[in-house]
N, C-alpha and C positions, 0 to 999 in steps of 0.2 A: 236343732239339727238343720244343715241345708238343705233346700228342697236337691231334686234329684237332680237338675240340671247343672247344681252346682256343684254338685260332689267330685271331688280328686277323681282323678279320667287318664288312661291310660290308652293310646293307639294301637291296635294290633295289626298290621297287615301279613297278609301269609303271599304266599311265594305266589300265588296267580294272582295276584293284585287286588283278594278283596280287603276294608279294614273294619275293624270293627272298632267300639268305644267301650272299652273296659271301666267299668265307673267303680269305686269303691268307697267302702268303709270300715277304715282301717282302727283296731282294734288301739288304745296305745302302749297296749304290749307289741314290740313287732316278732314277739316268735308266738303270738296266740295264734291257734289254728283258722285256716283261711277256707270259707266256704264260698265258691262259685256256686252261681245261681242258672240254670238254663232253661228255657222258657217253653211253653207250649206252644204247638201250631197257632200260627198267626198272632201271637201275642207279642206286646212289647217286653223289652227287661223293666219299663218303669214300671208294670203293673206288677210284681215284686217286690218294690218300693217296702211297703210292711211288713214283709217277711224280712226283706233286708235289716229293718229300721230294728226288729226284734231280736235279730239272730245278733246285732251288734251288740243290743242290751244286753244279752246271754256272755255277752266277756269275748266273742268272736271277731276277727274281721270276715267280712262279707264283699264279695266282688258278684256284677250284674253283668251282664253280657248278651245281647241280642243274636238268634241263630243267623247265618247268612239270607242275606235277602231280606230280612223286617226290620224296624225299628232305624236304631241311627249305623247300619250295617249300609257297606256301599259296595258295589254300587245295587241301588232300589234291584226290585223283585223284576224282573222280565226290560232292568235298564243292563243285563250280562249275563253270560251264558247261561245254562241251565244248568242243573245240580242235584243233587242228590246226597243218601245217607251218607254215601263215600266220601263228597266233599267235608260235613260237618264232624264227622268222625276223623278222617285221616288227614286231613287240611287244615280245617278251622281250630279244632279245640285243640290240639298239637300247640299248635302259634298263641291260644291263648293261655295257657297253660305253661310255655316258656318265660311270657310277660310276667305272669304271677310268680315265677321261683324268682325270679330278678327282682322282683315290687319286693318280697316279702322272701329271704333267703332263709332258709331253715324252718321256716315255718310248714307244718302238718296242712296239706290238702284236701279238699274233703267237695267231693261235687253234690249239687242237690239240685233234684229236676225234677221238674213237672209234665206229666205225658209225653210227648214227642222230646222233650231234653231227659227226661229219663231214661229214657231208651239210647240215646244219645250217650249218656254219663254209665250208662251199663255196659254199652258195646266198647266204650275209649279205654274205661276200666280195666275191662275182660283183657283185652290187649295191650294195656299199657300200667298192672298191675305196682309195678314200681312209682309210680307216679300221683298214684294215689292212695289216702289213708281208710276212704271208706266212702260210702254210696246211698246216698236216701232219696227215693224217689214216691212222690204224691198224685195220686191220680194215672198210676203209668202201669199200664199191664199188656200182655200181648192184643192183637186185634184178629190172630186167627178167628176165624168164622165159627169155631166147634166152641171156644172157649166163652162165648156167651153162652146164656140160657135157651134150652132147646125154643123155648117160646119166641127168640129173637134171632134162629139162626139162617132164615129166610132174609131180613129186613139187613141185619150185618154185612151178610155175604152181598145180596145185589147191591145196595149202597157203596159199600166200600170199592166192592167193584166198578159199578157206575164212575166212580169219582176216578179212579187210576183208567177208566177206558176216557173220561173225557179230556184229562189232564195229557194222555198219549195223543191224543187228536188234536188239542187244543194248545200244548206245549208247556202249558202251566193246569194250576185251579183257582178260579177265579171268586170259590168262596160259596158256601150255602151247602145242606144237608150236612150235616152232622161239622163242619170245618166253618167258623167263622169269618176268616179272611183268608185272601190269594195266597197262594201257597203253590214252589217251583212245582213243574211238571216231575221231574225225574226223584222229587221229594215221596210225589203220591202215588209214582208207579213203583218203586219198593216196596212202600207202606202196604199198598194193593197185593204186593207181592206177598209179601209176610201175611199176611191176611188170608189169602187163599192156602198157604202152605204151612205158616205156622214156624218158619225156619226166615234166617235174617239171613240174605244174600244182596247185599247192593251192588247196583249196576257197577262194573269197572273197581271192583276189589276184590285184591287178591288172597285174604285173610277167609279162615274158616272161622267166622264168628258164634258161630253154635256149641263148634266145640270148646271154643275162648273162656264161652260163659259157662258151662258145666266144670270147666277149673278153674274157675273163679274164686279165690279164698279169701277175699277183704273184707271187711263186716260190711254188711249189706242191710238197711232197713227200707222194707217195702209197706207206702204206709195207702188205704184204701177208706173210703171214703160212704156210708151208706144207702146217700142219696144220689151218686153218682152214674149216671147211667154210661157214659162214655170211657169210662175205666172201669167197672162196677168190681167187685172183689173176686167174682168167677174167673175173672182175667187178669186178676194181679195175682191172684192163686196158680193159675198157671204158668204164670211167669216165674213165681217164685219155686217150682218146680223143675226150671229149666236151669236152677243154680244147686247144684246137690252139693257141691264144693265151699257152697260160700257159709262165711257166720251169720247166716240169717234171721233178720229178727223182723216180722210182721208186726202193725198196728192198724186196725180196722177200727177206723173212726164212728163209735153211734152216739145214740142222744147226750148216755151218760158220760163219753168223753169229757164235754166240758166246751165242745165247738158244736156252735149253732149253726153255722153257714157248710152244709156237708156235700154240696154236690160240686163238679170237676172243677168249678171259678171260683163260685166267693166262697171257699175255706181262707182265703186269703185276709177276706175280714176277722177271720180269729187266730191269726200268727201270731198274738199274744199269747195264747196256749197251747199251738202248736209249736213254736220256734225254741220254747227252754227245753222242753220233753226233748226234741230232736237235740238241742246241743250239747245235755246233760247225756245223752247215746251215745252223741261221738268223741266225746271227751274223755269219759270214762265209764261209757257203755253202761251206764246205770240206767235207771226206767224211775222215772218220778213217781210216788207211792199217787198219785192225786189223778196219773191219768192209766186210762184203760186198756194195756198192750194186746 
């Protein structure tokens, strides 16, 4: 297989001039179902690389996509305006999401994201239901302040806050406590947002996204992680609460799952055993007898 730099690449630019590099791997069936991958706060799309590499082994094609502002996304992070949830929900994944019915015509859509692109691939869903076939998200739960453990609802709350009062001052986040890399300002004053209220309103949209996601009817699998503190399962539980509508199906990842690497990053070293379970879900919504729903 080619390394990632090589792989078949796609341009997206959307109507405010940013573009992005769609990279794929394309299945050679072309009506096999197509999974987008979107990426965690501050992470590249290559660091999905393995997930990619597995989900293609599974009989899939796989396309990668970096959020606005990181990776090979232009222009750079604080080199153009600022942005928010609005842009990468109503802006960005719109334009790439039109790329892919064009790459792949006829082909079954299926998004999969990791924390902040899960949330991302829930809200674009919730509103653009036609669009897509289904929705699996790793690590991705709300970050209301209640929905931690009462033992961490002090540490949540100011934290999270901290981060959305600096990013307002500072016009970006520049990275550290709990966020590994810079990350736009108007990213981490929603997120802040949501966080104090528990409700998803981004800056400059006009959509009721709360209520989108309560009629949310696509199969939906929200999968949670044991070791994970930053998504932990108290807060994918309540996210998955927030979809009473959807066919939803939970997978809390522990020992006996069969994946060693359990906390919010390196689960990524065992998309060997994550990525057939997941693509035998959205194929044909089956559950692998070998792992632990």
């Amino acid at each position: 297989m080619p390394d990632f730099s090589e792989l078949e690449s796609l341009i997206v630019t959307t109507g405010d001039g940013t573009s992005f590099v769609v990279r794929l791997l394309p299945d050679a069936d072309p009506k096999a179902p197509v999974v987008l991958l979107l990426p965690a706060m501050a992470l590249k799309a290559k660091f999905y690389f393995p997930l990619a590499r597995a989900l293609r082994a599974a009989g899939l094609s796989v396309a990668t996509c970096d959020l606005r502002g990181q990776g090979e996304s232009k222009p750079a992070l604080r080199e153009g305006p600022d942005f928010g949830y609005r842009e990468l929900i109503e802006v960005d994944l719109p334009a790439v999401v039109r790329a892919l019915r064009e790459r792949f015509p006829g082909a079954a859509l299926h998004l999969f994201g990791h924390s902040l692109g899960g949330q991302v691939a829930l809200l674009y869903s919730a509103a653009n239901p036609d669009e897509v076939a289904s929705v699996t998200t790793i690590g991705t739960g709300t970050v209301f302040w209640r929905a931690f453990g009462p033992r961490r609802w002090i540490e949540a709350l100011w934290k999270i806050q901290w981060i959305g009062l600096t990013a307002k001052v500072k016009g970006y986040w520049p990275g550290g406590v709990l966020i590994p890399g810079a990350m736009a300002g108007g990213v981490m004053i929603d997120w802040a947002r949501h966080s104090r209220t528990s409700r998803y309103s981004p800056r400059g949209s006009q959509r009721d996204y709360n209520r989108l996601l309560r009629e949310l009817r696509l199969p939906v699998l929200l999968i949670s992680l044991d070791e994970d503190t930053l998504g932990p399962k108290s807060n994918v539980d309540f996210l998955a609460r927030r979809l009473p509508s959807a066919r939803l199906k939970s997978w809390h990842i522990q020992e006996d799952s069969g994946v060693a690497h359990r906390d919010h990053f390196a689960w990524v070293q065992d998309s060997a055993v994550i990525a057939p379970a997941v693509a035998a879900w959205l194929t044909g919504g089956q559950w692998p007898a070998r792992t632990t729903p």
